[in-house]
N, C-alpha and C positions, 0 to 999 in steps of 0.2 A: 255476176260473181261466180257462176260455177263453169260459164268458160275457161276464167281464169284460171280456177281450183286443179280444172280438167287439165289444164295446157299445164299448170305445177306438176301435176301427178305423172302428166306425160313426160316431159323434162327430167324426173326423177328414174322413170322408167327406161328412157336414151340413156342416161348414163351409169342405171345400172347394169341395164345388158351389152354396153361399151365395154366397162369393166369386167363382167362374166366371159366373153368372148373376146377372144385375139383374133380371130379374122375383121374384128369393126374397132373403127375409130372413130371417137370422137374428140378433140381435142380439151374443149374447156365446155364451163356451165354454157356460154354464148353459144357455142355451136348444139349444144344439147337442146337448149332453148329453141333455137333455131329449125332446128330436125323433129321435134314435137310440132312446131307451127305449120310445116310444107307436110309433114305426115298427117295430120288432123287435114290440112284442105286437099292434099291428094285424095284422104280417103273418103274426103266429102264431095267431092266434084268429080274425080277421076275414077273412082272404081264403083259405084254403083252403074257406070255407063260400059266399064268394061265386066261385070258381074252378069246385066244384060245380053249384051255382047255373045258372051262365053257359056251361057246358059245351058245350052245342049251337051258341053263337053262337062261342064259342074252337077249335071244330071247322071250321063254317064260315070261318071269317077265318085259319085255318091257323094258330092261335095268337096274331095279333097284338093280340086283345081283350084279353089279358092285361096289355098296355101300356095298356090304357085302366082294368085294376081295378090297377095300380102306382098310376097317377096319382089316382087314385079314394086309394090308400092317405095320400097324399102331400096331398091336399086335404082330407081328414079329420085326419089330424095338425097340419095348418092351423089346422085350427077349437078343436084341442085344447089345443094347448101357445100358451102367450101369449107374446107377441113373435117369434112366425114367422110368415108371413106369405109367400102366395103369390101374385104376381098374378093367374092365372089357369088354365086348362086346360092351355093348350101349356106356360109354365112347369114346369108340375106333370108332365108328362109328361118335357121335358127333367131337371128337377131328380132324377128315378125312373133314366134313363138314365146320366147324370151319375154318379149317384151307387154304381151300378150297378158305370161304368166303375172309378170310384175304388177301393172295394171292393173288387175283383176284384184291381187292381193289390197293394192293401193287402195282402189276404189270401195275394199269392203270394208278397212279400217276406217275410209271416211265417213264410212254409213250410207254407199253407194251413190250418196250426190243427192240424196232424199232427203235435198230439204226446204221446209215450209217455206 
């Protein structure tokens, strides 16, 4: 159940910072939907290996390279799911922040997903 909740909250989150930003598109709930499911399993498959990876350069930059494999996750789900659609790098990195922000809000009106 709180996969679910999770993959809502994210979905919510797609198409808020769809509509916040004109460099991203998403066209409808389905592709919002969509773009919440390859970004959850990007971010669980794909980037704790490039996190790894990158480690000496996320050491040097104090962390901030990690905004740079977000957006990285963000422009591959681009390429994945059809009718999304990013302009570019900086989108992609706002869109990562953005969405970040929503999230966070989301997750704390739900009571952070702490539940019995």
């Amino acid at each position: 159940m709180k996969l679910i909740i999770r993959i809502l909250l994210s979905t919510i989150a797609v198409l808020v910072a769809a509509m916040l930003l004109p460099g991203v598109h998403a066209d409808d709930l389905k592709t919002a939907l969509l773009v919440a499911i390859v970004l959850g399993f990007l971010n669980g498959v794909l980037r704790p290996i490039l996190l790894l990876l990158t480690l000496p350069v996320t050491v040097l930059t104090l962390g901030l390279f990690v905004l740079v494999i977000n957006a990285a996750m963000v422009l591959l789900a681009a390429r994945i799911v059809p009718h999304f659609t990013v302009d570019g790098f900086w989108w992609a990195l706002a869109f990562s922040v953005v969405m970040w922000a929503v999230q966070g809000v989301l997750m704390a009106l739900d009571g952070g997903g702490e539940r019995g």
